[in-house]
PDB file of N, CA, C and O in Angstrom:
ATOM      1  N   UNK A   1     191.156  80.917 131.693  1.00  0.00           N
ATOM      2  CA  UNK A   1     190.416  80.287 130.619  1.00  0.00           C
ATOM      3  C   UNK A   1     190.299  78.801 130.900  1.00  0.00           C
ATOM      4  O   UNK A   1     191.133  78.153 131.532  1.00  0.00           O
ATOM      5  N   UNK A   2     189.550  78.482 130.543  1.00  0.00           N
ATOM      6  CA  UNK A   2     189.207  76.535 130.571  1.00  0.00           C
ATOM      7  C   UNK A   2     188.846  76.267 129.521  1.00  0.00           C
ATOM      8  O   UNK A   2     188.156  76.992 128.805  1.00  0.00           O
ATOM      9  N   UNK A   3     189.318  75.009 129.217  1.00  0.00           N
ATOM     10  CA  UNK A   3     188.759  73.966 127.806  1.00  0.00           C
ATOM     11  C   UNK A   3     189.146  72.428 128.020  1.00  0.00           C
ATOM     12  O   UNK A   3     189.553  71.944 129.076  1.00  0.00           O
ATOM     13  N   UNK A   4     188.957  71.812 126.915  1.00  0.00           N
ATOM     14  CA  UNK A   4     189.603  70.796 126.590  1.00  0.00           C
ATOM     15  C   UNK A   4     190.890  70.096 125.651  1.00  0.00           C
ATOM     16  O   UNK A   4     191.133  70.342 124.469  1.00  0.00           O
ATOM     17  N   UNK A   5     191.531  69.273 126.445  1.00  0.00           N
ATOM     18  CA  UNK A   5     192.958  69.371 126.395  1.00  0.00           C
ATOM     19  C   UNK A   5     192.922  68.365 124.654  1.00  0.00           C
ATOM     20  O   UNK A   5     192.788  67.174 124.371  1.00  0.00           O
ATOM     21  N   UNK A   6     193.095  69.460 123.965  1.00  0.00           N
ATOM     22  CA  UNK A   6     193.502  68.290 122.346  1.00  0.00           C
ATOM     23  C   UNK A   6     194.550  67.732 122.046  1.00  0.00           C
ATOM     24  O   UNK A   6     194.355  66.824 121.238  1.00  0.00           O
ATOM     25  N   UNK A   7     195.761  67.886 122.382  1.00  0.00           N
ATOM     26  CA  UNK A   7     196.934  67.535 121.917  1.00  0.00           C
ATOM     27  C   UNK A   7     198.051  67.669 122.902  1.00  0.00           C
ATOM     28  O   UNK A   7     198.570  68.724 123.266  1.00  0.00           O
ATOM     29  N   UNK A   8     198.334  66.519 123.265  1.00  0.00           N
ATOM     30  CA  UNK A   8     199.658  66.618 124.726  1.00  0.00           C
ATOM     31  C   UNK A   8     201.138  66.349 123.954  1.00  0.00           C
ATOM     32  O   UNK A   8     201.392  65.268 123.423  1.00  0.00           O
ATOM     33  N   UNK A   9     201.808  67.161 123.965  1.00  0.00           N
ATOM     34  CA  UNK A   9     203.016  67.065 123.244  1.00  0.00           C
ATOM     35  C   UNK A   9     204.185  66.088 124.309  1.00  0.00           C
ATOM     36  O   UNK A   9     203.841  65.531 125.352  1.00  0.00           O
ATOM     37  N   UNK A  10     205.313  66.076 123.840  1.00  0.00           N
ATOM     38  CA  UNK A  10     206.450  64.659 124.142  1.00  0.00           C
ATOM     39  C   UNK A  10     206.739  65.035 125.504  1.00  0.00           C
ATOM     40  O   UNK A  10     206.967  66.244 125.528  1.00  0.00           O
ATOM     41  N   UNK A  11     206.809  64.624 126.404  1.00  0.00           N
ATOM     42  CA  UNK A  11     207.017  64.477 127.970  1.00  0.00           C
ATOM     43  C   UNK A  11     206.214  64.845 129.050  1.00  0.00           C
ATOM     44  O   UNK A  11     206.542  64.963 130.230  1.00  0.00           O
ATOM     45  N   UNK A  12     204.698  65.081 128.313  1.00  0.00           N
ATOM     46  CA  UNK A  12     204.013  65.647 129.179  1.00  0.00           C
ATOM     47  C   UNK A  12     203.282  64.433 130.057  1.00  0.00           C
ATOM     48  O   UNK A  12     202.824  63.580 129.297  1.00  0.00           O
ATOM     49  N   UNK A  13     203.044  64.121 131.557  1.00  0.00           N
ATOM     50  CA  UNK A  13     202.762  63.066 131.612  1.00  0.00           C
ATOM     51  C   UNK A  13     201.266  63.390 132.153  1.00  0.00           C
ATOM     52  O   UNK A  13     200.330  62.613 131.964  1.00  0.00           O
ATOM     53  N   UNK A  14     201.139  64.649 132.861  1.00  0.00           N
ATOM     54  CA  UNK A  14     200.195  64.898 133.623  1.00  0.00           C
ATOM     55  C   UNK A  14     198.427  64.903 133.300  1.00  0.00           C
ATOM     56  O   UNK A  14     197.461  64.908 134.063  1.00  0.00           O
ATOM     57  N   UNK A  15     198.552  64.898 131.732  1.00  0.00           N
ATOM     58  CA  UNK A  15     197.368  65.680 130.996  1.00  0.00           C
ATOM     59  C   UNK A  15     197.316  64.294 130.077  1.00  0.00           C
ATOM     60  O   UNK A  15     198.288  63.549 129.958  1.00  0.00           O
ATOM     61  N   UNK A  16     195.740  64.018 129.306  1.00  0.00           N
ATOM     62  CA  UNK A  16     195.729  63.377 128.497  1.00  0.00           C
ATOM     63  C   UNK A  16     194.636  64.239 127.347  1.00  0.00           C
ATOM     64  O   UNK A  16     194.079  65.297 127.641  1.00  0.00           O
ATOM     65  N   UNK A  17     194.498  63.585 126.113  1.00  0.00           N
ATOM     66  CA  UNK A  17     193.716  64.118 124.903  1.00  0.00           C
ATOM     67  C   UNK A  17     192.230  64.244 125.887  1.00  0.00           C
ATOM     68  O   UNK A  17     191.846  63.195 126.404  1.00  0.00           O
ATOM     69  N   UNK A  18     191.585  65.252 126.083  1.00  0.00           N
ATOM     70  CA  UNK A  18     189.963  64.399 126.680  1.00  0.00           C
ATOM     71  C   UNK A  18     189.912  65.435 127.673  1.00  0.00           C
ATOM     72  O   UNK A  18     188.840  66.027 127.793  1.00  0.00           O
ATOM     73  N   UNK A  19     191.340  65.920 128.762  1.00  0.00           N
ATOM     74  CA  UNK A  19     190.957  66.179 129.977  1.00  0.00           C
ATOM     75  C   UNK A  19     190.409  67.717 129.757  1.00  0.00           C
ATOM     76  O   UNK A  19     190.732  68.486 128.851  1.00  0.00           O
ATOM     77  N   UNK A  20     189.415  67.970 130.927  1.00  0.00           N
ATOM     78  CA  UNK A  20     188.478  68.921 131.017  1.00  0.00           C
ATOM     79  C   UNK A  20     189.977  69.923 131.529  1.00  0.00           C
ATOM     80  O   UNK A  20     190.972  69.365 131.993  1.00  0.00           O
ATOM     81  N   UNK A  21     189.905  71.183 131.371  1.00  0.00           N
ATOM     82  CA  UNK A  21     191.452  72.047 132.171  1.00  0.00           C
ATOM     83  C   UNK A  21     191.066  73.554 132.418  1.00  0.00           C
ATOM     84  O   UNK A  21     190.084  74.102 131.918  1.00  0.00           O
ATOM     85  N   UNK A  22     191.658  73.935 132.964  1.00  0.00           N
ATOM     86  CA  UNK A  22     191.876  75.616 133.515  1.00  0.00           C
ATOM     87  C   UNK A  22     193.342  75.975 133.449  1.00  0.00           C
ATOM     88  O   UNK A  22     194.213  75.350 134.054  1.00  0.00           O
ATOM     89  N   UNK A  23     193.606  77.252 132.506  1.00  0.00           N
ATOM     90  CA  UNK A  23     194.978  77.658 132.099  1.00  0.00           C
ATOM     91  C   UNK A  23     195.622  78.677 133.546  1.00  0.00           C
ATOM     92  O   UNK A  23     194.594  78.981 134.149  1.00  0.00           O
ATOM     93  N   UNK A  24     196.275  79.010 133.956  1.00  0.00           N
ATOM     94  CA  UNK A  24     196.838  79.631 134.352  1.00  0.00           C
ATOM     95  C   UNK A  24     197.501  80.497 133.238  1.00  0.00           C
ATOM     96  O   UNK A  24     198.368  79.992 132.526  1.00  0.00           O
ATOM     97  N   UNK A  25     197.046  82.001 133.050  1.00  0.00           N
ATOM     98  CA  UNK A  25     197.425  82.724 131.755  1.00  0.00           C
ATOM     99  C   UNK A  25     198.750  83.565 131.760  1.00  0.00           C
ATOM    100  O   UNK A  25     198.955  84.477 130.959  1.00  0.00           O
ATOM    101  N   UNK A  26     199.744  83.126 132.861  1.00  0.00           N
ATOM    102  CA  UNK A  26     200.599  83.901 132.612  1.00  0.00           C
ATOM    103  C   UNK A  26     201.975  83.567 131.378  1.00  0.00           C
ATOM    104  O   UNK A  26     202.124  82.537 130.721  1.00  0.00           O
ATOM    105  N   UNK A  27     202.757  84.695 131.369  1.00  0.00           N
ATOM    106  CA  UNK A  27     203.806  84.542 130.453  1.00  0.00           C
ATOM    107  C   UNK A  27     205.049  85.033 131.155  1.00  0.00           C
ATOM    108  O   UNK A  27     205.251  86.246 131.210  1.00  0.00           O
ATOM    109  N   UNK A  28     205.778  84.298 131.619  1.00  0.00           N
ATOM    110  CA  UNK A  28     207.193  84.653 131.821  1.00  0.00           C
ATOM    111  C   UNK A  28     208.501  84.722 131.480  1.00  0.00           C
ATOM    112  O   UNK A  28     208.789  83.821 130.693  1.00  0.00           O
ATOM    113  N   UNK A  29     209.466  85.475 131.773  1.00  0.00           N
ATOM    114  CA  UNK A  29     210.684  85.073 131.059  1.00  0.00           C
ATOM    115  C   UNK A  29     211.215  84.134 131.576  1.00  0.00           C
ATOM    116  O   UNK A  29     211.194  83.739 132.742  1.00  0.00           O
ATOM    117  N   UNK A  30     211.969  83.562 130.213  1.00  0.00           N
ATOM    118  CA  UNK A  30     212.679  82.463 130.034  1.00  0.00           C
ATOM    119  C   UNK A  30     213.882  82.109 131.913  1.00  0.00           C
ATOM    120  O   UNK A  30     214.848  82.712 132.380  1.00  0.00           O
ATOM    121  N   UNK A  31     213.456  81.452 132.169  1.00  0.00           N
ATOM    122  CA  UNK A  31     214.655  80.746 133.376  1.00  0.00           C
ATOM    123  C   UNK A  31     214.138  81.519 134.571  1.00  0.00           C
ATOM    124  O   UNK A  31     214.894  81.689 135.528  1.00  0.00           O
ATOM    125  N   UNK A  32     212.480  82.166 134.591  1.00  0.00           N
ATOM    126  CA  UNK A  32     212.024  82.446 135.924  1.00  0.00           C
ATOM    127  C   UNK A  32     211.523  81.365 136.856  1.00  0.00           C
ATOM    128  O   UNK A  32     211.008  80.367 136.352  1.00  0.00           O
ATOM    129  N   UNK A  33     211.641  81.486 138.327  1.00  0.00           N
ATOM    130  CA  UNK A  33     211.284  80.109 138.908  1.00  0.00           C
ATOM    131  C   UNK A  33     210.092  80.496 139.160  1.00  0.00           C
ATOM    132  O   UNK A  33     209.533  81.478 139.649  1.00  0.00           O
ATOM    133  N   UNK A  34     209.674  78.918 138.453  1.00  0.00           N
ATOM    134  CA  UNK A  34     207.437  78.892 138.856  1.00  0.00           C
ATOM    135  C   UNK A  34     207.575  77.989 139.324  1.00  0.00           C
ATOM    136  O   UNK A  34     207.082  77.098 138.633  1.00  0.00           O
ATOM    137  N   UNK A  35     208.150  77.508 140.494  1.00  0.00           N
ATOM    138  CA  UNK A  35     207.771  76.737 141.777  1.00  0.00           C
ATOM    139  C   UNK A  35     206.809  77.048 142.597  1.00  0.00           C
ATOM    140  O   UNK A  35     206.638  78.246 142.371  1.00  0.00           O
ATOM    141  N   UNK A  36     206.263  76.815 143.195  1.00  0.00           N
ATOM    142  CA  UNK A  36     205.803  77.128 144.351  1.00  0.00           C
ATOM    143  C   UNK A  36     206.282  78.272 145.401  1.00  0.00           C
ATOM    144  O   UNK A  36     205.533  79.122 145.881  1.00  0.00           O
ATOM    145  N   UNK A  37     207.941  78.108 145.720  1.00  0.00           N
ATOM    146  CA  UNK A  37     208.350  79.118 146.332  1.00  0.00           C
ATOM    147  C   UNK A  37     208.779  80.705 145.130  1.00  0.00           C
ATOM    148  O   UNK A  37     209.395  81.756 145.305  1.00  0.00           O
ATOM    149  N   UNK A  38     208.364  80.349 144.467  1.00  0.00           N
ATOM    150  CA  UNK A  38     209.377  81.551 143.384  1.00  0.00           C
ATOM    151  C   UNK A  38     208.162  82.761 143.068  1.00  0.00           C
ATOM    152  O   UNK A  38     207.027  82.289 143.136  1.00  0.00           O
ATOM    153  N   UNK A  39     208.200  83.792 142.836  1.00  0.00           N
ATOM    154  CA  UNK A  39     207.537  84.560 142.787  1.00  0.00           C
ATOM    155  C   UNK A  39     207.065  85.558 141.153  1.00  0.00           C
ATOM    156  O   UNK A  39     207.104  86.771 140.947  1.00  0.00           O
ATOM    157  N   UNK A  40     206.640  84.389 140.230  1.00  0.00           N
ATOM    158  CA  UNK A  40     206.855  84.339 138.923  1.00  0.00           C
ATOM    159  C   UNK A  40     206.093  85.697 138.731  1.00  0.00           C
ATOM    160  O   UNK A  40     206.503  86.610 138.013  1.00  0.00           O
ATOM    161  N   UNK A  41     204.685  85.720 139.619  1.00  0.00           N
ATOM    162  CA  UNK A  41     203.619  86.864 139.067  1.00  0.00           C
ATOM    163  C   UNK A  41     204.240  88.132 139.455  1.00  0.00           C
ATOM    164  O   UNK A  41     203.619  89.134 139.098  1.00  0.00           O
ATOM    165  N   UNK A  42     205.319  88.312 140.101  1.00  0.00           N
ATOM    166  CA  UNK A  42     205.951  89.585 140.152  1.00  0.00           C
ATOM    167  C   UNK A  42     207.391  89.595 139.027  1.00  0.00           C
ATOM    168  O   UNK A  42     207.798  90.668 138.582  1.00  0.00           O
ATOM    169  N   UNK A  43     207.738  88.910 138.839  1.00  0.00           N
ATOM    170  CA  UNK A  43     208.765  88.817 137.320  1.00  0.00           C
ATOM    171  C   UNK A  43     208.842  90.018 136.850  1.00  0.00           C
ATOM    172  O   UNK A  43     207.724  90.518 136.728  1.00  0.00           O
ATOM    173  N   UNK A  44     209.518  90.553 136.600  1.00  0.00           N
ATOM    174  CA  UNK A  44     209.761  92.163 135.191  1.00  0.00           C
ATOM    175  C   UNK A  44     209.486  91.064 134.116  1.00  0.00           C
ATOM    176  O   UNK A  44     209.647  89.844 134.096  1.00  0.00           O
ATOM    177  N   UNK A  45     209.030  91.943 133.273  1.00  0.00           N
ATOM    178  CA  UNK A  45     208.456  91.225 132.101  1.00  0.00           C
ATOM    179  C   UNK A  45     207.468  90.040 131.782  1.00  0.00           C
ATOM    180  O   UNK A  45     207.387  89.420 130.721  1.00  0.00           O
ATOM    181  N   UNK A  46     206.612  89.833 133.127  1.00  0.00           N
ATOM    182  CA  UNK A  46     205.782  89.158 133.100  1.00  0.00           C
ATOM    183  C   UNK A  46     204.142  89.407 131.939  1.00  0.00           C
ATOM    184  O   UNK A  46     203.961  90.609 131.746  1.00  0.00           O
ATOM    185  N   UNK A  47     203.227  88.639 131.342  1.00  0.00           N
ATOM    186  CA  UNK A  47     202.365  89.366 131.040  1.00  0.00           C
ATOM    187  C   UNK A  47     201.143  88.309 130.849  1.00  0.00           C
ATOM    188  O   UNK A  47     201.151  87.284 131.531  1.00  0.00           O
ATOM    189  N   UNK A  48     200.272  88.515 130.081  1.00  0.00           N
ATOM    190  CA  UNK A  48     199.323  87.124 130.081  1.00  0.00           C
ATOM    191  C   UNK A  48     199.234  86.798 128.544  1.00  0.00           C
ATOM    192  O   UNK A  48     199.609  87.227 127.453  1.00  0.00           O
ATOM    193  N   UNK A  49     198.713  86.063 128.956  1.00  0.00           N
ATOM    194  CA  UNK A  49     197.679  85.194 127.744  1.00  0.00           C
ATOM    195  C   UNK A  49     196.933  86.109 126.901  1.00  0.00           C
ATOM    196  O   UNK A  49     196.665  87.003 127.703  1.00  0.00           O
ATOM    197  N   UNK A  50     196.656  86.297 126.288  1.00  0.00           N
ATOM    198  CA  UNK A  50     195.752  87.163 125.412  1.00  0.00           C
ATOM    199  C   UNK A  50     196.122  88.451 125.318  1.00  0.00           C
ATOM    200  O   UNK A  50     195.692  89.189 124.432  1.00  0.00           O
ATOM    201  N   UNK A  51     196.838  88.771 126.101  1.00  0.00           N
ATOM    202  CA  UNK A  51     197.718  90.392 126.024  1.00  0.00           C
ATOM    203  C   UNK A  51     198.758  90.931 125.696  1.00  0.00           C
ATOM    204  O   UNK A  51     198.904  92.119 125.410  1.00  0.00           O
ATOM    205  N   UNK A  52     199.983  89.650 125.722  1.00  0.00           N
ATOM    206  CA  UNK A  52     201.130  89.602 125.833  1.00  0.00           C
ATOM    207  C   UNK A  52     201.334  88.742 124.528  1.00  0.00           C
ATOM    208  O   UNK A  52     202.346  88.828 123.833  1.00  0.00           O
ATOM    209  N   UNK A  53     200.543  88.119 124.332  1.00  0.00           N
ATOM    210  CA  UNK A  53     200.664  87.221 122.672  1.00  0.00           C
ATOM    211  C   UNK A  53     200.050  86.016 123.220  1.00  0.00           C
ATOM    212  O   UNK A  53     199.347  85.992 124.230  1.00  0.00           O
ATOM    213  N   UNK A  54     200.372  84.985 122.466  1.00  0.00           N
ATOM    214  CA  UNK A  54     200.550  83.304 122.506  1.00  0.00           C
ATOM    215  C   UNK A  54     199.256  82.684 122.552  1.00  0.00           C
ATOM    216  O   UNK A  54     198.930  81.602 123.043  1.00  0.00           O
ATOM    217  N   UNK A  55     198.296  83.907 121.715  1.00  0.00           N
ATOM    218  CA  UNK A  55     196.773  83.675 121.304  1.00  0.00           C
ATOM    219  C   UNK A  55     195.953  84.263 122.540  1.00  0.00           C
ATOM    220  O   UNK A  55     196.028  85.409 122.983  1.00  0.00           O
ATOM    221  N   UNK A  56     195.126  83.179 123.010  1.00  0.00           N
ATOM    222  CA  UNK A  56     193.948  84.241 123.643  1.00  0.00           C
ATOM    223  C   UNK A  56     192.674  83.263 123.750  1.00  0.00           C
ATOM    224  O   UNK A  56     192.050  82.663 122.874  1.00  0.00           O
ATOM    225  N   UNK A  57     192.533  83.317 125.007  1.00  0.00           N
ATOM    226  CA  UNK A  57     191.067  82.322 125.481  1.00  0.00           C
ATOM    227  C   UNK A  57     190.072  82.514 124.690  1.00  0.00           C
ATOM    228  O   UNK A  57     189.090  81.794 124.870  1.00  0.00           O
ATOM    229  N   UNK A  58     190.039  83.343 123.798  1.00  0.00           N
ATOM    230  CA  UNK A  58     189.113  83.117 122.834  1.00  0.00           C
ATOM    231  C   UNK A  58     189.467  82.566 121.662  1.00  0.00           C
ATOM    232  O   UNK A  58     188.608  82.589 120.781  1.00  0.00           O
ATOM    233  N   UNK A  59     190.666  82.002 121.381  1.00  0.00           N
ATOM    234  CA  UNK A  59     191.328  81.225 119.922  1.00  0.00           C
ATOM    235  C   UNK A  59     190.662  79.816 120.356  1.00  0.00           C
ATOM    236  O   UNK A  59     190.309  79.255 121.394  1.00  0.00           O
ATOM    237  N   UNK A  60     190.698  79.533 118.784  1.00  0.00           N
ATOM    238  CA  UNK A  60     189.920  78.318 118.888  1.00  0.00           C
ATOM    239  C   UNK A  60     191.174  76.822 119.607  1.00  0.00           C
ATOM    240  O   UNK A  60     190.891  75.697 120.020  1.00  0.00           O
ATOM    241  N   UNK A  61     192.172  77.347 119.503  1.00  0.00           N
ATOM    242  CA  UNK A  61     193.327  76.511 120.041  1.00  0.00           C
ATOM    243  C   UNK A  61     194.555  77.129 120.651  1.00  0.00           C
ATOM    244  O   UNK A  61     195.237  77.856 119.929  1.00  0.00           O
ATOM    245  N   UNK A  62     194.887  76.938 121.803  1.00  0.00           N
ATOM    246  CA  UNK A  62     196.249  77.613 122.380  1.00  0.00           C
ATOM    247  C   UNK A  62     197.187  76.368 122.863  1.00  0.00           C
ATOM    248  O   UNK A  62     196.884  75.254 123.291  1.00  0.00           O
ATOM    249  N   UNK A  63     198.460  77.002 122.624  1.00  0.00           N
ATOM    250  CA  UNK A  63     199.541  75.859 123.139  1.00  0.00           C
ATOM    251  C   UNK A  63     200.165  76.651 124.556  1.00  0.00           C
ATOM    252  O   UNK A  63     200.601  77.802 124.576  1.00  0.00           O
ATOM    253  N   UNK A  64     200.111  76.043 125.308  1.00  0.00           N
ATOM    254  CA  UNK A  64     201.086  76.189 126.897  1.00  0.00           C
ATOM    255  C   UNK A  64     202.154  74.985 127.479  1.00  0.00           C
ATOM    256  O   UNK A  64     202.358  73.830 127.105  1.00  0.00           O
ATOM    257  N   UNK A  65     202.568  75.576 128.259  1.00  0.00           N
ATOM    258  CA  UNK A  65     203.584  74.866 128.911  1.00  0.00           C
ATOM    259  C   UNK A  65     202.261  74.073 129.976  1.00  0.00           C
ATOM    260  O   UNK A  65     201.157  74.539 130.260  1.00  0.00           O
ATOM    261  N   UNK A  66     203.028  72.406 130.495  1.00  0.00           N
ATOM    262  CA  UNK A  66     202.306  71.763 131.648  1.00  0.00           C
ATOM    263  C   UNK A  66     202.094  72.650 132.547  1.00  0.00           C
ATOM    264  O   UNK A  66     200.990  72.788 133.073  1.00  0.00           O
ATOM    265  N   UNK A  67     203.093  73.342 132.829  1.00  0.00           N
ATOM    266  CA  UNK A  67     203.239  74.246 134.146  1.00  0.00           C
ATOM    267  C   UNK A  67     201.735  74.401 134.339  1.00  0.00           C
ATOM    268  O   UNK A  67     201.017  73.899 135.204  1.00  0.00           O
ATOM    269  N   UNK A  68     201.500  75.023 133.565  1.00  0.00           N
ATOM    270  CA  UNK A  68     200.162  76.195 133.295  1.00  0.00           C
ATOM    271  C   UNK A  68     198.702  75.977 133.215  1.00  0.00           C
ATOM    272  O   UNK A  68     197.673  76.654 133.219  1.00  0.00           O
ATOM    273  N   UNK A  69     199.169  74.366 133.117  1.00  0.00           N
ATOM    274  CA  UNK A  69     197.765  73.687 133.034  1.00  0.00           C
ATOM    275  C   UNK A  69     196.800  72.754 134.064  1.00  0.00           C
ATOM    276  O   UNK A  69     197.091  71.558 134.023  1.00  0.00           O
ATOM    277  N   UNK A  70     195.934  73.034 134.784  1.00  0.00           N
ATOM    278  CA  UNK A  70     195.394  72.474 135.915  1.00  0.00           C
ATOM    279  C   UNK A  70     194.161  71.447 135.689  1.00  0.00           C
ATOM    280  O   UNK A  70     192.965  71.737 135.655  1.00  0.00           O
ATOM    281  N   UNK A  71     194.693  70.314 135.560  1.00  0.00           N
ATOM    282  CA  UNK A  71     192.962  69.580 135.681  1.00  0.00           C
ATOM    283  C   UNK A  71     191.787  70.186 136.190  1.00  0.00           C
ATOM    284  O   UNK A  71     191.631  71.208 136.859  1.00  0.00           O
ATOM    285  N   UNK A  72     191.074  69.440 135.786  1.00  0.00           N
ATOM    286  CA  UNK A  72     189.425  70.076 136.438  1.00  0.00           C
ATOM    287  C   UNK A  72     188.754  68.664 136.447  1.00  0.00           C
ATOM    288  O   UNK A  72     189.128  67.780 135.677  1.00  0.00           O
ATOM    289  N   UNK A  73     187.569  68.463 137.515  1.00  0.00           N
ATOM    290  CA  UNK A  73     186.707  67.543 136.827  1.00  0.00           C
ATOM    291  C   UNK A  73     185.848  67.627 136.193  1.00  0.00           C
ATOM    292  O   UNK A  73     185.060  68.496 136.567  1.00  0.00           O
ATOM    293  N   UNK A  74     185.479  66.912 135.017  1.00  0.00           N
ATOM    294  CA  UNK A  74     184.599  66.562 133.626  1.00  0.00           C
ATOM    295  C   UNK A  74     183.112  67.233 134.231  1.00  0.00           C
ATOM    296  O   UNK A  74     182.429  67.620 133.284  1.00  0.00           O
ATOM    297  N   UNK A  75     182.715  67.371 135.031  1.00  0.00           N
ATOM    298  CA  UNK A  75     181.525  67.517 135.599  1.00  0.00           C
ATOM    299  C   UNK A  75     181.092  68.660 135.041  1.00  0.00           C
ATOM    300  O   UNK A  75     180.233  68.915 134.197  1.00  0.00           O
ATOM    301  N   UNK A  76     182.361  69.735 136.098  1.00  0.00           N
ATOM    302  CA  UNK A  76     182.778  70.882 136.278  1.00  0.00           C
ATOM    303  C   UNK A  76     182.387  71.584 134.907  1.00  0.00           C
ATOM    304  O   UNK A  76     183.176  71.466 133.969  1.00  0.00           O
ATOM    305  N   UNK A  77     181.383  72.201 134.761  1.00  0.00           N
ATOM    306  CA  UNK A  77     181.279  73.623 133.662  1.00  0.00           C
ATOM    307  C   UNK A  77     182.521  74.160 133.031  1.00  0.00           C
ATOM    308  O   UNK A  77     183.373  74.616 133.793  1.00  0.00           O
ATOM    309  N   UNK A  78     182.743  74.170 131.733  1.00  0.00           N
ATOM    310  CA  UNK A  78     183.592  75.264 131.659  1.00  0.00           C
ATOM    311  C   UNK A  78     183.656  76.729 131.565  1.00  0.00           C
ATOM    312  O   UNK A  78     184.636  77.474 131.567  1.00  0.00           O
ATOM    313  N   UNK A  79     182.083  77.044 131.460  1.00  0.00           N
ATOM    314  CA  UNK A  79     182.038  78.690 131.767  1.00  0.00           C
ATOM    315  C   UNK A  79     182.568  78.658 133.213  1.00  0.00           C
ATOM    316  O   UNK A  79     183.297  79.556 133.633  1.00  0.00           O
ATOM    317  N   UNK A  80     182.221  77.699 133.901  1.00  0.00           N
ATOM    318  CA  UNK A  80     182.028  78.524 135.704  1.00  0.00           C
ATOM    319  C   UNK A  80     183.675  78.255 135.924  1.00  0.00           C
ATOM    320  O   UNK A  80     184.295  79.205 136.401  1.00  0.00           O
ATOM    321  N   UNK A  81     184.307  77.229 135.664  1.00  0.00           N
ATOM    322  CA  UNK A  81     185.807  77.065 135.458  1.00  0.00           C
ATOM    323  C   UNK A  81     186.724  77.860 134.893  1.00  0.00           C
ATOM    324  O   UNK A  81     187.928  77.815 135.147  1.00  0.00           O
ATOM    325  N   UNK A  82     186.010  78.858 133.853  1.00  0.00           N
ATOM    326  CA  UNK A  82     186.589  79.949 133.525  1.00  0.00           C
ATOM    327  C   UNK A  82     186.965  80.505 134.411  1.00  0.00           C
ATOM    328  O   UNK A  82     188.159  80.801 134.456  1.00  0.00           O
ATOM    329  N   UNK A  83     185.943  80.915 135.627  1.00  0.00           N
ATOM    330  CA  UNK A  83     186.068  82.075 136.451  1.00  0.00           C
ATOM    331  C   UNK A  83     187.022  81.658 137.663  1.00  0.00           C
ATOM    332  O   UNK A  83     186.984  82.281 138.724  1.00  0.00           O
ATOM    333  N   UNK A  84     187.946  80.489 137.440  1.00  0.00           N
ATOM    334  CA  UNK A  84     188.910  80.193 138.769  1.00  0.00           C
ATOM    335  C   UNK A  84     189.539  81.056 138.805  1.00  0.00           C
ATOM    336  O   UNK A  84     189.573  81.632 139.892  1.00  0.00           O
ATOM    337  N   UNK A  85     190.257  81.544 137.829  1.00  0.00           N
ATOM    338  CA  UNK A  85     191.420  82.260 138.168  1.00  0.00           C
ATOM    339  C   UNK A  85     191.008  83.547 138.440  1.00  0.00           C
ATOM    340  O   UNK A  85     191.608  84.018 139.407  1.00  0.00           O
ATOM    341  N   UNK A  86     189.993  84.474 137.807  1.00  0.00           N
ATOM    342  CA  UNK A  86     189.960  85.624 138.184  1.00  0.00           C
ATOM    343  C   UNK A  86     189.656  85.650 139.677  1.00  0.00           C
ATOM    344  O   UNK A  86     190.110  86.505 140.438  1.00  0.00           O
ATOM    345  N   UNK A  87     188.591  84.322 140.162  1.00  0.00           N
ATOM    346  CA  UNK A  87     187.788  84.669 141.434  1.00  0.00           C
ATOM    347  C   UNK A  87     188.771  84.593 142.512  1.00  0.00           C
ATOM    348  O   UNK A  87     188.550  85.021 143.645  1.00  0.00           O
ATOM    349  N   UNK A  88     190.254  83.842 142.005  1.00  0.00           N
ATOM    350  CA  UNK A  88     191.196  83.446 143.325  1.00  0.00           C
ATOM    351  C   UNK A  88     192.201  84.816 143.309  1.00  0.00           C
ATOM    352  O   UNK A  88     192.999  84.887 144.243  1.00  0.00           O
ATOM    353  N   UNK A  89     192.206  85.615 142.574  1.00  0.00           N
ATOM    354  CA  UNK A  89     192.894  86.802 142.597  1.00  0.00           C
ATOM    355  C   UNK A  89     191.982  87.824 142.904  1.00  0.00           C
ATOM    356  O   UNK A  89     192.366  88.991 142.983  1.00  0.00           O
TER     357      UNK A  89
END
């Protein structure tokens, strides 16, 4: 899903009110590693965004972790920005 970022909560440094974004929709359990090396999308109990709860790219507002959230540039469409994540899987 992609939108625009409304509200950056206390330590987030990466994101500001304004920025154009693409979610990464997953949901993991608590103390799984989402590094780079860690292998979160295979997790037991992994699930997404809109399936698993915590609203749904179609709510008019969702809250996520930084993790999850990827700049985009302003240019960038957000229909066609939608389609990052499905097109890279």
């Amino acid at each position: 899903m992609s939108g625009v970022v409304n509200f950056v909560g206390e330590g987030v440094s990466g994101l500001k009110v304004g920025d154009h974004v693409v979610v990464e929709p997953y949901i993991v359990p608590e103390g799984t590693d989402t590094s780079e090396n860690g292998h979160y999308n295979l997790s037991e109990g992994s699930n997404f965004i809109g399936l698993g709860g915590n609203g749904g790219g179609l709510a008019e507002k969702i809250s996520v972790d930084e993790r999850w959230v990827h700049k985009i540039p302003d240019n960038l469409p957000l229909d066609e920005a939608a389609l990052i994540e499905p097109l890279s899987v």
